[in-house]
C-alpha positions as CSV (number, residue, x, y, z in Angstrom):
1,X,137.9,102.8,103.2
2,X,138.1,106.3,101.2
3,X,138.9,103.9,97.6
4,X,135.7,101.7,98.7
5,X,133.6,105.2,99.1
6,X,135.0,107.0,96.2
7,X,133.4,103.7,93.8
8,X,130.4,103.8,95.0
9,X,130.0,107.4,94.5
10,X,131.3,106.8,91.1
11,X,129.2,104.1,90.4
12,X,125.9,105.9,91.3
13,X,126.7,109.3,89.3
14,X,126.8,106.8,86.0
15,X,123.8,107.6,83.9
16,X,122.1,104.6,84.1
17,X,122.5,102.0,86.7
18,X,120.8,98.6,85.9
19,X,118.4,96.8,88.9
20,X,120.9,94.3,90.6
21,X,123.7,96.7,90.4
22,X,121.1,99.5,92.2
23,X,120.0,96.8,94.7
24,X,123.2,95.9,95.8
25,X,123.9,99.9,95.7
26,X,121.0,100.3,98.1
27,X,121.4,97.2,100.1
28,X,119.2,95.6,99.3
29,X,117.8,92.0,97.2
30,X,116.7,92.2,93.9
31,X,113.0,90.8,94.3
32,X,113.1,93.7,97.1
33,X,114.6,96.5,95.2
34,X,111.9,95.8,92.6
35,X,109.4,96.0,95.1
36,X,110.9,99.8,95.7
37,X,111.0,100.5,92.6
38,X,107.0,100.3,92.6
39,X,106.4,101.8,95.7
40,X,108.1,104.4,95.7
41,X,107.2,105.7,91.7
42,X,111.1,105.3,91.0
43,X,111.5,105.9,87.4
44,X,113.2,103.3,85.0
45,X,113.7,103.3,81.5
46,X,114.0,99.9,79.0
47,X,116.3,99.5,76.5
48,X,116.4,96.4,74.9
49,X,115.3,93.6,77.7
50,X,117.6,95.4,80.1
51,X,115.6,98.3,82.9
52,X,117.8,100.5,84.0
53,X,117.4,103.8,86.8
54,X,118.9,107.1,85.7
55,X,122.3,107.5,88.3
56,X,120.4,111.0,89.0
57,X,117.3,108.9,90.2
58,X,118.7,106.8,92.0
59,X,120.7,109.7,93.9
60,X,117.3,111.6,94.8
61,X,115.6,108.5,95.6
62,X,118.8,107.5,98.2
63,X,118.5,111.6,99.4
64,X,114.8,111.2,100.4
65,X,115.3,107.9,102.1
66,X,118.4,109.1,104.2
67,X,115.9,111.9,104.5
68,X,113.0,109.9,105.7
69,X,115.2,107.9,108.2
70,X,114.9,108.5,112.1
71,X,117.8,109.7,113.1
72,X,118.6,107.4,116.0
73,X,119.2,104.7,112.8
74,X,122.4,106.0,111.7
C-alpha cells in the first residue's frame, strides 16, 4: 500500500503530467477529464500535438476538490 502511494505522489509532483495519465490520476475518463479541464479553468500547455497540466496544477486543482468535497464522502 505505502509503494502504491509513494508513485502516485511521485507521479503528480512531475512537471508536466499529460491528459490520460492526469485522468487516470484523478479517476477519472478521458472525455471527462477534459471536460474538467474546461470547467474548472485548469491550465495546460502544448508542446508539439501533446497538452500537458503542470504537476503543480494538477496538485492545487486535486487540493481545492478534496477541499470542495462534503466531508461525509471520504
Amino acid at each position: 500500500m505505502q509503494t502504491e502511494t509513494a508513485t502516485a505522489t511521485q507521479t503528480r509532483t512531475k512537471m508536466f503530467l499529460d491528459i490520460p495519465t492526469a485522468a487516470e490520476l484523478a479517476g477519472f475518463s478521458i472525455r471527462h477529464f477534459r471536460r474538467i479541464i474546461e470547467e474548472d479553468n485548469i491550465p495546460i500547455v502544448q508542446i508539439g500535438r501533446k497538452f500537458f497540466i503542470l504537476g503543480r496544477d494538477f496538485n492545487n486543482w486535486e487540493t481545492s476538490k478534496r477541499a470542495k468535497r462534503p466531508m461525509h464522502a471520504m
